[in-house]
C-alpha positions as CSV (number, residue, x, y, z in Angstrom):
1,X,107.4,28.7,152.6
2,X,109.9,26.7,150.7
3,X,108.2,27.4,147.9
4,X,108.8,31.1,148.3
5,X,112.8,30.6,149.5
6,X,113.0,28.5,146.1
7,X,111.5,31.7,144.1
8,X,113.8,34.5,146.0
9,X,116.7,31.7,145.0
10,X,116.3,31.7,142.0
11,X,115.7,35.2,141.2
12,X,119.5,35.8,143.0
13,X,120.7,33.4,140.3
14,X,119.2,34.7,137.5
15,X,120.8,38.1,138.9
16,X,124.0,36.9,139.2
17,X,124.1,35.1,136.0
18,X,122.6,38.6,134.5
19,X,125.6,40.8,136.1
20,X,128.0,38.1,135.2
21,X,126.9,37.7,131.7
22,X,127.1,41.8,131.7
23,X,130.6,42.0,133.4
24,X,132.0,39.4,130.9
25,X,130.5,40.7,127.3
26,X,131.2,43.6,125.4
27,X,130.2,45.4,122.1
28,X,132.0,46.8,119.5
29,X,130.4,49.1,117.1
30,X,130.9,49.8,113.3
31,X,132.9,53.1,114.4
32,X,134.9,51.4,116.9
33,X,137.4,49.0,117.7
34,X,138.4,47.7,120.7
35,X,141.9,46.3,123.2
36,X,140.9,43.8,125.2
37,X,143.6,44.0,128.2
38,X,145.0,41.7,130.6
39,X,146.7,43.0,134.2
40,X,147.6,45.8,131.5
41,X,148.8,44.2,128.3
42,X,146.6,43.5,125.4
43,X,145.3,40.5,125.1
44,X,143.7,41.0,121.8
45,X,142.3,43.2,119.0
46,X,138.6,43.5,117.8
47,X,138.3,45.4,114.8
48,X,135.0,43.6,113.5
49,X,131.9,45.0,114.8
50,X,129.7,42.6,117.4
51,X,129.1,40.9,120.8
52,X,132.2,39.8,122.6
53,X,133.2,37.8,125.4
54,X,135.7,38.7,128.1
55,X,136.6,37.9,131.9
56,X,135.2,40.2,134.4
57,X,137.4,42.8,135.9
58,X,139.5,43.0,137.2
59,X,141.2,40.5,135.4
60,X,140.5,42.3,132.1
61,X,139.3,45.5,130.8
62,X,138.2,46.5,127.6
63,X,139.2,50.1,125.6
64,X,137.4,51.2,122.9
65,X,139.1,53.4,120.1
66,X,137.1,55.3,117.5
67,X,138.0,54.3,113.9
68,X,136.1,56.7,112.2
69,X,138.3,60.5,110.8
70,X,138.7,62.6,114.0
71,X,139.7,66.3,113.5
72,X,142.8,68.4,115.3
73,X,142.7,72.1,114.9
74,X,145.8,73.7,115.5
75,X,146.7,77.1,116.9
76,X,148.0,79.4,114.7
77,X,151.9,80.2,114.1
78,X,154.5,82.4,112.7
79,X,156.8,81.4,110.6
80,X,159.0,83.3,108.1
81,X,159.3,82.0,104.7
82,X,162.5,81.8,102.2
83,X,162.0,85.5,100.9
84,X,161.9,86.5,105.1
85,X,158.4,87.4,104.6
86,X,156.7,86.4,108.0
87,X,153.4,84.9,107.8
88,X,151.0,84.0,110.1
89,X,149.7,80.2,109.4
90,X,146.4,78.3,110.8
91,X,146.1,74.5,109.7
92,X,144.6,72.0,110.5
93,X,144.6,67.8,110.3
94,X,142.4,65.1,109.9
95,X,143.6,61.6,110.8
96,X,142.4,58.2,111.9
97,X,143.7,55.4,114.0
98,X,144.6,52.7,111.3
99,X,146.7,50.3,114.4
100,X,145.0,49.8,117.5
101,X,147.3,48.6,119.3
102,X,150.4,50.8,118.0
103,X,148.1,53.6,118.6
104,X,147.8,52.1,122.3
105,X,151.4,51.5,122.8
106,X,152.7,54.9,121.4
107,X,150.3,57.2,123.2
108,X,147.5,55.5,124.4
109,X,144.9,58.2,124.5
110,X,142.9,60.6,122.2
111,X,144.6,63.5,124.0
112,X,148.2,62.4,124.0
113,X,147.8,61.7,120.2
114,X,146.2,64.8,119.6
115,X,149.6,66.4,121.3
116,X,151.9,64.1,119.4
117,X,150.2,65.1,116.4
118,X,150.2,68.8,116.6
119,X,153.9,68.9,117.4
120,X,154.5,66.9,114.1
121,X,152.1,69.5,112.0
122,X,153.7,72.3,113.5
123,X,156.8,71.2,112.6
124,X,156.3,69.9,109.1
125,X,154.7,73.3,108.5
126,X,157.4,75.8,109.5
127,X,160.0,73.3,107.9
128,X,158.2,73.1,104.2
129,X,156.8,76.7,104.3
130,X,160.2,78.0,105.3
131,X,161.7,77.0,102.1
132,X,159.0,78.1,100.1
133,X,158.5,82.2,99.3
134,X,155.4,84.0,100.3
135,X,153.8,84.5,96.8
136,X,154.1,80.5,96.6
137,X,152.7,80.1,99.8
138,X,150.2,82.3,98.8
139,X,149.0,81.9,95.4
140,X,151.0,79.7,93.1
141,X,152.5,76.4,94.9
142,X,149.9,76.3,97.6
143,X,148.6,72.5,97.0
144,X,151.6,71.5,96.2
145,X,153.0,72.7,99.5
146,X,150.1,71.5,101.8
147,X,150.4,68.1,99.6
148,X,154.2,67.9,100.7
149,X,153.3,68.4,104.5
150,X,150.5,65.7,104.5
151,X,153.0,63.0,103.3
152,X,155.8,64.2,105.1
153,X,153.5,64.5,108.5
154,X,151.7,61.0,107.3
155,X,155.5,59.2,107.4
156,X,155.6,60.6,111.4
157,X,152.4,59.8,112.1
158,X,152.3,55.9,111.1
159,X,155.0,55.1,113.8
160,X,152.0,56.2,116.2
161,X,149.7,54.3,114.2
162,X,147.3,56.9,113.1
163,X,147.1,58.0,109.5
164,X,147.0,61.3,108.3
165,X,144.0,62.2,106.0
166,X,144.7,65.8,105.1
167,X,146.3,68.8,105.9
168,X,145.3,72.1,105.1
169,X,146.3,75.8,105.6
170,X,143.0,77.2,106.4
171,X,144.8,80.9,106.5
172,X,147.8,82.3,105.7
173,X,148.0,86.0,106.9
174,X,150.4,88.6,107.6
175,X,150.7,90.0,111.0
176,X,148.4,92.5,111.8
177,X,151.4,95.0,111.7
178,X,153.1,93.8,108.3
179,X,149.4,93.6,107.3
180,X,148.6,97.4,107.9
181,X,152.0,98.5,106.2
182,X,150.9,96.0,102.9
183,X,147.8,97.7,103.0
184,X,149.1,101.4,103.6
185,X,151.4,100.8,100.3
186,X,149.0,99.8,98.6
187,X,146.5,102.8,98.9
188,X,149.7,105.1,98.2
189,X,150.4,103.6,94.8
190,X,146.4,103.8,93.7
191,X,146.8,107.2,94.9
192,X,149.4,107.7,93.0
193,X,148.2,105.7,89.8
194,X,145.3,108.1,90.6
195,X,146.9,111.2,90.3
196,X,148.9,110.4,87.4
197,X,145.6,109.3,85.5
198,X,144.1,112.5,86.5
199,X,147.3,114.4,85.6
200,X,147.2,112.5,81.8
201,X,143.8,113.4,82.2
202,X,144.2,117.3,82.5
203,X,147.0,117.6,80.0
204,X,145.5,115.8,77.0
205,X,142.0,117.9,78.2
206,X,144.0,120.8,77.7
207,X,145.5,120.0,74.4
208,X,142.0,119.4,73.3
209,X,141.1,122.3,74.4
210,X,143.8,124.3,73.0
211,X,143.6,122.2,69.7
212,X,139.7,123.0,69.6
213,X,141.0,127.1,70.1
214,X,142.9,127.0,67.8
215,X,140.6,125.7,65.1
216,X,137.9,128.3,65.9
217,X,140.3,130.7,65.8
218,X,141.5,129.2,62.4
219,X,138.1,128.8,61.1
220,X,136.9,132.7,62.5
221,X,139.8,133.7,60.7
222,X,139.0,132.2,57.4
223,X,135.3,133.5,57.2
224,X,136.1,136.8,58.5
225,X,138.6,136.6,55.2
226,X,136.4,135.3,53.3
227,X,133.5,137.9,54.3
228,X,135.9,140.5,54.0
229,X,136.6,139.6,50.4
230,X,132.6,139.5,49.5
231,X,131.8,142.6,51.1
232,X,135.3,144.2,49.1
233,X,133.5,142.2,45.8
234,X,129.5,143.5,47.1
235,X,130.9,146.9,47.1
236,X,133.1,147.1,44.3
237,X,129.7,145.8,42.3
238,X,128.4,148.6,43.9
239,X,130.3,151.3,43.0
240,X,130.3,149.8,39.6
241,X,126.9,149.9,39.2
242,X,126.9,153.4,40.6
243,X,129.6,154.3,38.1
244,X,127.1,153.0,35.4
245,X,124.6,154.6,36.7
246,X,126.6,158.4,37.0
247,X,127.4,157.7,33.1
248,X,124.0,157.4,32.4
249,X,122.5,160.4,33.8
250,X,124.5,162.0,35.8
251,X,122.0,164.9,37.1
252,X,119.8,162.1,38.2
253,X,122.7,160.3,39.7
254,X,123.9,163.9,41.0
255,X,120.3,164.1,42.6
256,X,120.3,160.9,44.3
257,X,123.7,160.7,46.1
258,X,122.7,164.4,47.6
259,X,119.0,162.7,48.7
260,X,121.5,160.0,50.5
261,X,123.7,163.1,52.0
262,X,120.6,164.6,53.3
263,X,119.4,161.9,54.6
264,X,122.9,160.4,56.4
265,X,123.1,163.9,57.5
266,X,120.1,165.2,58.5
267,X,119.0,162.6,61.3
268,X,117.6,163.2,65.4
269,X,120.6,162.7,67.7
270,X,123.1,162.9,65.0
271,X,126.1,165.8,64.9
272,X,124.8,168.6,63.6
273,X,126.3,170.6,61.0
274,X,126.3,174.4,60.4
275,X,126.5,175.6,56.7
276,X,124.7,178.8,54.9
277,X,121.4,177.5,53.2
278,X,123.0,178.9,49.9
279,X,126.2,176.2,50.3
280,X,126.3,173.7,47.8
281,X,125.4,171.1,50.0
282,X,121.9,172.5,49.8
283,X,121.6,173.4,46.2
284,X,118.3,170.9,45.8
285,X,117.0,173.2,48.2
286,X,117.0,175.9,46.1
287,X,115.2,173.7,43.3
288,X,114.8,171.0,41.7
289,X,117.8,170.8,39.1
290,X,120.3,172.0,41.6
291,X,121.0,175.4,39.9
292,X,119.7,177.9,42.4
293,X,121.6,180.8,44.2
294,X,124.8,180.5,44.7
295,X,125.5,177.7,42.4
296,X,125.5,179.1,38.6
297,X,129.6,178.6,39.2
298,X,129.5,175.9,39.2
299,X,128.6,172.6,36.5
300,X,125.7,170.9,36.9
301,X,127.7,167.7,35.6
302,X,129.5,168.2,39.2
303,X,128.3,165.6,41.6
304,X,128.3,166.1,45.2
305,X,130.6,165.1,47.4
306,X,129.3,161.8,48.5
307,X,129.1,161.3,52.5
308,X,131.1,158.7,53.7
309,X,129.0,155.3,53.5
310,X,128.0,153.9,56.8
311,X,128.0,149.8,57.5
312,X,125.1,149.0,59.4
């Protein structure tokens, strides 16, 4: 039995020892440090990563901080910028706590920080954007601006002891209202680029088309001319040739021309003509060398009126 009492003893030691040895250690990881606090005030700073000893509580208590970059969103804001363009603007910061215990002793917590901080973003944002214009903002200064806010936001921050990593715009926007009148302007002046290029369009296709007219008409003109002159050349050959031909023989040539008449004459469909078959129209009728009745008046040298030539 005492044997037993000694065991159960013992094991109540070891217990104790065990919850006292837990109560009074503590362990600080690479992403940490750590306040070791007395009735409230700090005691001392562990910034080295290990096993540590403290007194149990109540008499001390032991905060751990996390050393590694924490993020802060902020919420977005409007400000209006140096040309009084208003802008809608969404940063946001990344910081760590570089003094434990200033970081303690300013704000104490995570959340209070986070608050401190956002005030001084906010603030550092609307104050550097505001002298800045919107196409600066927007395009051309925009690292140099953001730049700018980080230091002037890190100089705030170190009295907190936190230092500020980077700040970024994320988006800069124009209201929703400004945004819809932007973007209303904008499709007006391609509509009206669009027109214009359409107009421009239209008017040099019409001069081409007028230009292209005029050539035709130019060029229809010039062949016409120029048939016209041929044809006057074909048929002055022609009548030369005819000429020739009269001086030759002229009962054969007499003969001929009236074989043409006939035939221009003579034809289904065509107007007819009403003459006595002893005219001299019809003296090959008669015979052969045109002298029949009603033509020894007049000269066989006489040719016959020639019937007006038709162009096919």
């Amino acid at each position: 039995m005492n044997g037993s009492a000694l065991r159960i003893g013992l094991l109540v030691v070891l217990a104790i020892v065990a919850i006292v040895f837990y109560a009074a250690t503590f362990v600080v990881q690479q992403t940490q440090s750590a306040l070791v606090l007395r009735f409230g005030a700090v005691r001392s700073v562990v910034t080295e990563p290990g096993l540590y000893f403290k007194l149990p509580a109540p008499f001390e208590q032991v905060i751990l901080l996390d050393n590694r970059i924490l993020d802060l969103d902020l919420p977005a804001q409007e400000i209006i910028a140096s040309d009084q363009k208003r802008l809608v603007v969404d940063a946001f910061t990344r910081y760590r706590i570089s003094d434990p215990l200033r970081f303690y002793q300013a704000v104490n917590s995570i959340a209070r920080a986070n608050s401190q901080l956002a005030s001084i973003v906010n603030g550092q944002v609307r104050s550097v954007l505001a002298e800045a214009t919107f196409t600066a903002v927007v395009r051309t200064e925009r690292s140099r601006l953001m730049s700018r806010i980080r230091d002037d936001v890190n100089r705030e921050a170190g009295r907190f002891g936190m230092t500020v990593v980077d700040v970024r715009l994320r988006r800069v926007d124009l209201p929703q209202a400004n945004s819809q009148a932007v973007f209303q302007r904008m499709q007006t002046e391609r509509q009206r680029e669009a027109a214009e290029a359409r107009a421009l369009g239209a008017q040099q296709a019409q001069e081409i088309r007028a230009r292209a007219d005029r050539e035709s008409t130019v060029i229809v003109a010039e062949a016409q001319r120029r048939s016209d002159e041929v044809r006057g050349q074909g048929e002055g050959e022609r009548n030369r040739v005819f000429a020739e031909g009269f001086g030759k023989d002229p009962e054969f040539f007499a003969f001929y021309r009236s074989m043409q008449a006939y035939e221009a004459s003579i034809k289904a469909g065509d107007t007819r003509l009403v003459l006595s078959p002893d005219s001299q129209f019809f003296r090959f009728f008669n015979g052969p060398d045109g002298k029949g009745a009603g033509s020894a008046s007049t000269p066989a040298q006489t040719p016959p009126a020639q019937a007006p030539a038709t162009r096919p």
